[in-house]
C-alpha positions in Angstrom: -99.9 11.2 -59.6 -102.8 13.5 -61.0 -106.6 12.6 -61.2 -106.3 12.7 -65.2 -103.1 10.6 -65.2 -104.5 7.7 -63.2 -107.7 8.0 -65.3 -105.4 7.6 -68.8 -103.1 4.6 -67.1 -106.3 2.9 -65.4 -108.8 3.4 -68.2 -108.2 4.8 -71.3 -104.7 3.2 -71.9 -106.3 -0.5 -71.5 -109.4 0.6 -73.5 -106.9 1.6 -76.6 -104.9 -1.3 -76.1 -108.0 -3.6 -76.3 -109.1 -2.1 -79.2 -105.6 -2.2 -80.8 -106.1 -6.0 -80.0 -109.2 -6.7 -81.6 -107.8 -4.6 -84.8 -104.6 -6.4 -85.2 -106.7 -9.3 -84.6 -108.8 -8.4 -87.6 -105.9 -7.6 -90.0 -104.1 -11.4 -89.4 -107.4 -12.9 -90.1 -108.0 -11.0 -93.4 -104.2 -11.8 -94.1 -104.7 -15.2 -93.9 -107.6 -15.6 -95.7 -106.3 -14.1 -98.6 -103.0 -16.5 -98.1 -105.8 -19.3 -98.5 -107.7 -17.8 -101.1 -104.4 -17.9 -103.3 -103.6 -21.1 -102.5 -106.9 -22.5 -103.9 -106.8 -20.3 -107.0 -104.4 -20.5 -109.6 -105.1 -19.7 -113.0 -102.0 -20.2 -114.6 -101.4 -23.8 -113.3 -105.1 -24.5 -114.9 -103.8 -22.8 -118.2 -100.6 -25.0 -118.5 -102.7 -27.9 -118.0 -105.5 -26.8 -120.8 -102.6 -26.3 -123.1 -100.7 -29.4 -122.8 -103.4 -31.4 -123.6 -104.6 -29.4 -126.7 -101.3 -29.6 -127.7 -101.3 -33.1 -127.1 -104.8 -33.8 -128.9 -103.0 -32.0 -131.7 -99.6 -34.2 -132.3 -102.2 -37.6 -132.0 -104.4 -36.2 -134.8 -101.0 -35.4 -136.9 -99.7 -38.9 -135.6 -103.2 -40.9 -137.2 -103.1 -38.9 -140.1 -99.6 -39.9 -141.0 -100.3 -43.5 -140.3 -103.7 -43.3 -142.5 -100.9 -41.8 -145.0 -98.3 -44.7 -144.9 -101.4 -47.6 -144.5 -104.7 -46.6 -145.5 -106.2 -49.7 -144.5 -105.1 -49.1 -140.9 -108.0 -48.2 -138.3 -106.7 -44.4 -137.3 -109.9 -43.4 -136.5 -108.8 -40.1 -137.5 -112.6 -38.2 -136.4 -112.1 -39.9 -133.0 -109.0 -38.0 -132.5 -110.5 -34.8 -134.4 -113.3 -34.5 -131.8 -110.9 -34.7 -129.0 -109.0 -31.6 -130.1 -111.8 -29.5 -130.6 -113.1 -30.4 -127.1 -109.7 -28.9 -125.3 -109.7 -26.6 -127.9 -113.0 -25.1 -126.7 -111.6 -25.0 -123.2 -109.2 -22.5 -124.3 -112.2 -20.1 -125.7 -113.6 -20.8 -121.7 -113.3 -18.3 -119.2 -109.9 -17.6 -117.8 -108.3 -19.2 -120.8 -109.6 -16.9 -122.9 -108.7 -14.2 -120.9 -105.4 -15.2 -120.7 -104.4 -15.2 -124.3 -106.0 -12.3 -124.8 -103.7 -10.6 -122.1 -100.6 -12.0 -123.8 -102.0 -10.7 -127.4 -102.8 -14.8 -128.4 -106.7 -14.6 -128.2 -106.7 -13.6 -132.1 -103.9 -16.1 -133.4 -106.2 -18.7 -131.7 -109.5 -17.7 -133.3 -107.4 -18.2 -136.6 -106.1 -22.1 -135.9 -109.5 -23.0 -134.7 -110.8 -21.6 -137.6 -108.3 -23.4 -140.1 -108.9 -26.6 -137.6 -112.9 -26.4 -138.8 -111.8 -26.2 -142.4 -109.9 -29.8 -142.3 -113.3 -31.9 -141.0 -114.4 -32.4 -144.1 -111.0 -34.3 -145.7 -110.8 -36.4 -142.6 -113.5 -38.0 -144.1 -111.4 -39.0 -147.7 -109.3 -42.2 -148.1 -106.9 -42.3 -149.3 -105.6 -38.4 -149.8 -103.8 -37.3 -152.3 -100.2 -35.6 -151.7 -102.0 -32.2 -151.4 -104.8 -32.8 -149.1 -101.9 -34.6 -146.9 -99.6 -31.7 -147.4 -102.5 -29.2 -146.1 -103.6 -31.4 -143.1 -100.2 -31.3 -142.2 -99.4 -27.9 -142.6 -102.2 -26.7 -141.0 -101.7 -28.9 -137.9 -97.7 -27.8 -137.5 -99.2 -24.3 -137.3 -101.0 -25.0 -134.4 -98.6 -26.9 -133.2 -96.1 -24.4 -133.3 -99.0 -21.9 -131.9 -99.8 -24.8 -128.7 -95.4 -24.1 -127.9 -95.8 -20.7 -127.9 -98.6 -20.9 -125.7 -97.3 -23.4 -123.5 -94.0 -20.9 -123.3 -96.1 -18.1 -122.2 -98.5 -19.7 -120.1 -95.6 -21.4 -118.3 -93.6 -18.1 -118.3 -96.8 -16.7 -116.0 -97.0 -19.5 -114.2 -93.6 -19.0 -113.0 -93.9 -15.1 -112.4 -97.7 -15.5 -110.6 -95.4 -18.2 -108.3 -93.3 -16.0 -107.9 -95.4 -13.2 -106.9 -97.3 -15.1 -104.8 -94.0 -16.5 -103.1 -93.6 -12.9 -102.1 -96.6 -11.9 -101.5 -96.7 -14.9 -99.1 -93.8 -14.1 -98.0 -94.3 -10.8 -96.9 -98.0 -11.8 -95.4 -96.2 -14.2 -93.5 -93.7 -11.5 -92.2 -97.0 -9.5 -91.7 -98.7 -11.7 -89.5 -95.3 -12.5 -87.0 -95.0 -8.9 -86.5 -99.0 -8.5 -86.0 -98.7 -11.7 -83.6 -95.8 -9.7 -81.8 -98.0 -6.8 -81.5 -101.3 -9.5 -80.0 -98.4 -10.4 -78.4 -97.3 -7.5 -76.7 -101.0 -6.4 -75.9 -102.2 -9.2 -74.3 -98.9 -8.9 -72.0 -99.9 -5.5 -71.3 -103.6 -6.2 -70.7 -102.5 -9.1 -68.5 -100.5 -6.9 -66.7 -103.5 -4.7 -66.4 -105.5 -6.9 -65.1 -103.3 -9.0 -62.6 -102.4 -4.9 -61.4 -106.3 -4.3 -60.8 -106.9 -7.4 -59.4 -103.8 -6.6 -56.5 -106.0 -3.3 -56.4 -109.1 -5.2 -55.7 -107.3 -7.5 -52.7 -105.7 -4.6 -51.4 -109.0 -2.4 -51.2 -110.7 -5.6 -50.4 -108.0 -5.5 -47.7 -108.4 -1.9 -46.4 -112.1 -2.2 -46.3 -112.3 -5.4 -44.0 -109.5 -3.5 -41.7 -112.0 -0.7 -41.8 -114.9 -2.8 -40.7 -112.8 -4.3 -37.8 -112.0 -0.8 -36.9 -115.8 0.3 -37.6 -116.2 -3.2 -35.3 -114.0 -2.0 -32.3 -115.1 1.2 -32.4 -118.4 0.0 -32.0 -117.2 -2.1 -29.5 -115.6 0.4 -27.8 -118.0 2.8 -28.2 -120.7 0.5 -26.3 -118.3 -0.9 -24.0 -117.8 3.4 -23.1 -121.7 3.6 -22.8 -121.7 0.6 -20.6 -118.6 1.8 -17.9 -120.7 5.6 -18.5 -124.0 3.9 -18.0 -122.4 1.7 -14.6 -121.0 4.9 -13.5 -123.8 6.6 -13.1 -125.9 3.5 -11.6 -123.2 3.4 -8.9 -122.5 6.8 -8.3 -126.5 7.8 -8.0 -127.7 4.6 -6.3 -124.5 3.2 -4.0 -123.7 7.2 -3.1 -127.4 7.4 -1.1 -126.5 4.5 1.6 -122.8 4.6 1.5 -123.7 8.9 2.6 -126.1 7.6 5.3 -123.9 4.8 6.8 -120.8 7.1 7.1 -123.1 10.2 8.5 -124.0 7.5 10.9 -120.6 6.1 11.8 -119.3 10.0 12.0 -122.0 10.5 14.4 -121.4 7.5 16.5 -117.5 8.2 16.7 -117.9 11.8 17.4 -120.8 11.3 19.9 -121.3 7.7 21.0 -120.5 8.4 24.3 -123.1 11.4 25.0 -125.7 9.2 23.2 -128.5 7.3 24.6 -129.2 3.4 23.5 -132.3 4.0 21.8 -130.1 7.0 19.6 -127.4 4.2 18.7 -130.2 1.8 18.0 -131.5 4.1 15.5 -128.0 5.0 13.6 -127.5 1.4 13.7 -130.9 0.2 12.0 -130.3 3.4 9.2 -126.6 1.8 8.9 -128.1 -1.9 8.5 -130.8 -0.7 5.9 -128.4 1.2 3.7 -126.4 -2.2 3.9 -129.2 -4.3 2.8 -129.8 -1.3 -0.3 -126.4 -2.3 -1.1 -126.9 -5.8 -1.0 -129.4 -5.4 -2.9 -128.6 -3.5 -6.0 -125.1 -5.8 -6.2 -127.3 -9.0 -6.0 -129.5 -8.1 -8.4 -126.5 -7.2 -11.0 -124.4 -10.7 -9.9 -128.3 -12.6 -10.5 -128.8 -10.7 -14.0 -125.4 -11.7 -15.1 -125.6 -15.3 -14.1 -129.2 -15.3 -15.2 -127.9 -14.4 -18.8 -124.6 -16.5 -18.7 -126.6 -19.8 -17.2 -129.6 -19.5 -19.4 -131.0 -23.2 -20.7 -134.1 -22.6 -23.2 -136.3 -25.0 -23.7 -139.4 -23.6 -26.5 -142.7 -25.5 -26.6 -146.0 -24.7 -26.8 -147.5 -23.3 -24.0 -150.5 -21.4 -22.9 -149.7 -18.0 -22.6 -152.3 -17.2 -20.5 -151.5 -19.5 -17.9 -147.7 -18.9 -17.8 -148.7 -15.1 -16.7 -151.2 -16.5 -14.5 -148.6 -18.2 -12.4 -145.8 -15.5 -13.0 -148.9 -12.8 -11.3 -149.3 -15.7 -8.5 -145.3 -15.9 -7.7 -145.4 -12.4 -6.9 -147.7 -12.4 -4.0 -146.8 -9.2 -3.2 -148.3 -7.6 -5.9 -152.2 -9.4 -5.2 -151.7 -8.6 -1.6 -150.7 -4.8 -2.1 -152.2 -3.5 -5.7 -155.3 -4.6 -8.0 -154.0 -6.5 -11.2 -156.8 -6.7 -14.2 -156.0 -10.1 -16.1 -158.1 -10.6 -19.3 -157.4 -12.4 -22.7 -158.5 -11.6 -26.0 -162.0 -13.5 -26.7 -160.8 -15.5 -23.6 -159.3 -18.1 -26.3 -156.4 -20.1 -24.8 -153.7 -19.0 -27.1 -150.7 -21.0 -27.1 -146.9 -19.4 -28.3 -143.3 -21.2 -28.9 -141.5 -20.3 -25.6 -139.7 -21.2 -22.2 -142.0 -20.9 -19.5 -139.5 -20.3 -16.6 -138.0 -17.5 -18.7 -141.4 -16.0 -19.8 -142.1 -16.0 -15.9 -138.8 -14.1 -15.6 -140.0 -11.5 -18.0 -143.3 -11.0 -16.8 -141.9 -10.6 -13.3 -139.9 -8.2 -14.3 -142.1 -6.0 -15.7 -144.8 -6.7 -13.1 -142.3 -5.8 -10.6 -141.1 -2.3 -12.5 -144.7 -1.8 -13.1 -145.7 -1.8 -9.0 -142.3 0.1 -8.5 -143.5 3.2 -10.9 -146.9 3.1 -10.1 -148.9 4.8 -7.2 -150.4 2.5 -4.6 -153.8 2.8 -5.4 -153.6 2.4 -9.4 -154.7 -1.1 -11.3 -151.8 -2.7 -13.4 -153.5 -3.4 -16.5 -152.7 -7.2 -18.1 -154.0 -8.3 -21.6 -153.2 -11.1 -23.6 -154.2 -10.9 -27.1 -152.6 -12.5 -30.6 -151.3 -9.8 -33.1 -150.3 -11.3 -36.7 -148.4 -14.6 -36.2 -147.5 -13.7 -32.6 -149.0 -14.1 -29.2 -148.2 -11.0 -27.0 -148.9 -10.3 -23.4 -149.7 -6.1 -22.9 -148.4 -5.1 -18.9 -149.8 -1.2 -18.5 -149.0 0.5 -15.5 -150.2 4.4 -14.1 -147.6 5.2 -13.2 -144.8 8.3 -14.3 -144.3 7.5 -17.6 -141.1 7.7 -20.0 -140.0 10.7 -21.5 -140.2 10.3 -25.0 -135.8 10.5 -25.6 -135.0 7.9 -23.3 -137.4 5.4 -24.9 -134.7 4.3 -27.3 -132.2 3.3 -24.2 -134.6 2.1 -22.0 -133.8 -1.5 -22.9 -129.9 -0.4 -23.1 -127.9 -2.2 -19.8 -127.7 0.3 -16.8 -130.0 2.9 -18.4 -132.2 4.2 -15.9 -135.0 7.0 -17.1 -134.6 11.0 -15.6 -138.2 10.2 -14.4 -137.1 7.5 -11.8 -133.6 8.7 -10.6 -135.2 8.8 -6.9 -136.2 5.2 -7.6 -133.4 2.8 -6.2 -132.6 0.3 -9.3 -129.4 -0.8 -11.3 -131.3 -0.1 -14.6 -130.4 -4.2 -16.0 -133.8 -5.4 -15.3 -135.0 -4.3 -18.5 -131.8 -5.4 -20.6 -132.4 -8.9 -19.2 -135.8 -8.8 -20.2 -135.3 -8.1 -23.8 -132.0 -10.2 -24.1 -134.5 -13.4 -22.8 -137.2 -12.5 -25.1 -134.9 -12.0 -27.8 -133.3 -15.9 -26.9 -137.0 -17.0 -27.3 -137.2 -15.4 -31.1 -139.3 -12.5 -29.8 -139.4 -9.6 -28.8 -140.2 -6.5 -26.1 -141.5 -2.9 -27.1 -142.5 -0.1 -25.3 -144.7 2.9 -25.5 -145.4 6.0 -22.9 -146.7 9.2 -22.3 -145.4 10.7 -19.5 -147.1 11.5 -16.5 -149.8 8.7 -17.9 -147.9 5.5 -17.6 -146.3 3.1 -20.0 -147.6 0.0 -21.9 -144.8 -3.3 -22.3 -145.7 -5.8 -24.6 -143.8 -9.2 -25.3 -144.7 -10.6 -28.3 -143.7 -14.1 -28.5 -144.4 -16.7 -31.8 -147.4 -18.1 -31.9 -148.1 -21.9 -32.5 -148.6 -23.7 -35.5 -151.9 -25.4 -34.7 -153.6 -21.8 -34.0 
């Protein structure tokens, strides 16, 4: 499927179908409105009614003259009945009335009657009339009499035929709105469809992208766990090859000239062999003790003195006051106090005291301030030693890395993983600056108490 094609299916098909929607939508509501606007207006019904009672106003009048006739001392109350026709017959000379005898060619006929009609107030008044006043009243009320039927036909007649009309126009608005209401019909179906289409789209991309984070994940994983074996590798083969060479040079020379050599020459290849053996020992100790270190870990953060915590950690390496000068000081010589676990603070501090107299010549100070930098108490160890070249800063915390600058140095390269993973269990954290050839500056920055 094309670019273009998915674009017309995806978007612009819904987008026409929506607005095909909203306009069939539109067209049923104006249909029905004009349904109910015909319902509530109907001229013709009003006219039939208007015209009925005129006409009936008219045979009551005829009805009390003829008893005034027969009985003149009857109470007919024949100006009673005479206003009553004139009232309806001004409804017919009213708005649609009026219009509608003038569409059926009435309008003029009527102006006539109600003109004769005015003529005859004046002998409703006389009692008792002679023959020919009688004879005129009558007359003139049979004429519009006879004009009220024909009305009343025609009016009835359009009645019938606006019915009718509005029947079918009803009718066919009705038919109208079911085949716009199939058409709602049918869009909404297809916009469902739409929509329950896009939103398998969105699980399924939803879908591919978590798979592709689990991938992203394992290669991650994988990629590290590579770094880690790479990183190990070269641990091993730089710092097991150095003893493993001398104690089998040594062996090779004892089996290929033990017997020609004197005691103090086996007593020498056997103190190399038992040195390279204790190197040994040593680097796999120190891996098996960073491992358990990190697996048997049990924090407990309080406040505590900073300043004293390095104290003793600088006291529980004797070594380092017996062979090299350490500066202590503290910022303003405040007792500052941070959130931490002494015994692993001590383990840190070691650490870095100990790579700190490893890198360093004999004769230079290790440099160790405490100071407080924002909301964090930190302890600065700076040594004068090598240095780091700048490109292996960013793995020097990494496990197994171990700088260009101290290949000759013997070291598994976890010390300095441990010491960031144990700062990092205490909420801080471990950076590192050098210039190399001038020695490096670690700082552990740890948080600082609330009462500070």
């Amino acid at each position: 499927m094309t670019r273009t094609k998915k674009i017309f299916i995806r978007y612009i098909l819904p987008l026409v179908t929506i607005i095909l929607l909203l306009a069939l939508l539109g067209v049923a509501l104006f249909r029905l409105s004009v349904i109910q606007r015909e319902m509530r207006y109907n001229s013709n019904a009003n006219m039939v009614w208007v015209v009925y009672y005129t006409h009936l106003e008219s045979l009551r009048l005829t009805d009390a003259i003829q008893k005034q006739a027969l009985d003149p001392e009857a109470d007919s109350d024949l100006l009673f009945r005479y206003q009553m026709l004139l009232s309806r017959l001004n409804l017919l000379h009213d708005g649609p009335q009026s219009r509608f005898l003038d569409d059926v060619g009435l309008l003029t006929e009527l102006k006539t009657h109600t003109l004769a009609l005015h003529q005859i107030e004046h002998l409703l008044t006389i009692s008792p009339l002679n023959s020919a006043q009688l004879e005129y009243l009558q007359h003139t009320l049979h004429e519009f009499s006879a004009f009220m039927l024909r009305a009343a036909g025609r009016a009835m007649t359009a009645q019938w035929e606006e019915l009718g009309a509005g029947v079918d126009m009803n009718r066919n608005a009705v038919l109208t709105i079911l085949f716009i209401m199939v058409g709602i019909l049918l869009c909404s179906l297809f916009v469902s469809w739409q929509l329950l289409v896009a939103l398998k789209r969105s699980r399924q991309n939803e879908q591919i992208k978590q798979q592709q984070l689990e991938l992203q994940k394992q290669l991650e994983h994988e990629r590290k766990v590579s770094e880690l074996y790479r990183s190990f590798g070269a641990m091993v083969s730089h710092q097991f090859r150095t003893p493993l060479a001398i104690i089998d040079a040594s062996m090779q020379r004892l089996i290929r000239a033990g017997e020609r050599m004197t005691p103090a020459q086996v007593t020498e290849r056997a103190v190399k062999v038992k040195a390279a053996t204790e190197r040994l020992t040593y680097l796999i100790d120190r891996i098996l003790t960073a491992d358990r270190l990190l697996e048997q870990v049990d924090i407990q953060l309080q406040q505590h003195s900073l300043a004293d915590v390095v104290k003793r950690a600088i006291a529980e390496h004797s070594f380092l006051t017996n062979k090299r000068q350490v500066d202590f000081n503290v910022e303003n010589n405040t007792n500052l106090h941070a959130i931490c676990d002494p015994v692993l603070v001590s383990e840190i501090v070691g650490n870095l005291l100990s790579n700190a107299d490893k890198y360093s010549p004999a004769d230079k100070a290790i440099s160790v301030y405490i100071y407080k930098h924002q909301q964090n108490v930190c302890c600065q160890i700076k040594d004068q030693g090598k240095g780091i070249a700048q490109n292996d800063l960013k793995h020097i915390f990494q496990r197994y890395f171990r700088a260009d600058t101290v290949a000759d140095v013997t070291g598994t390269g976890i010390g300095l993983y441990v010491v960031a993973e144990l700062a990092e269990l205490q909420r801080g954290k471990v950076a590192v600056s050098s210039d190399e050839g001038n020695g490096s500056v670690f700082t552990l920055c740890l948080p600082c108490a609330f009462n500070q």
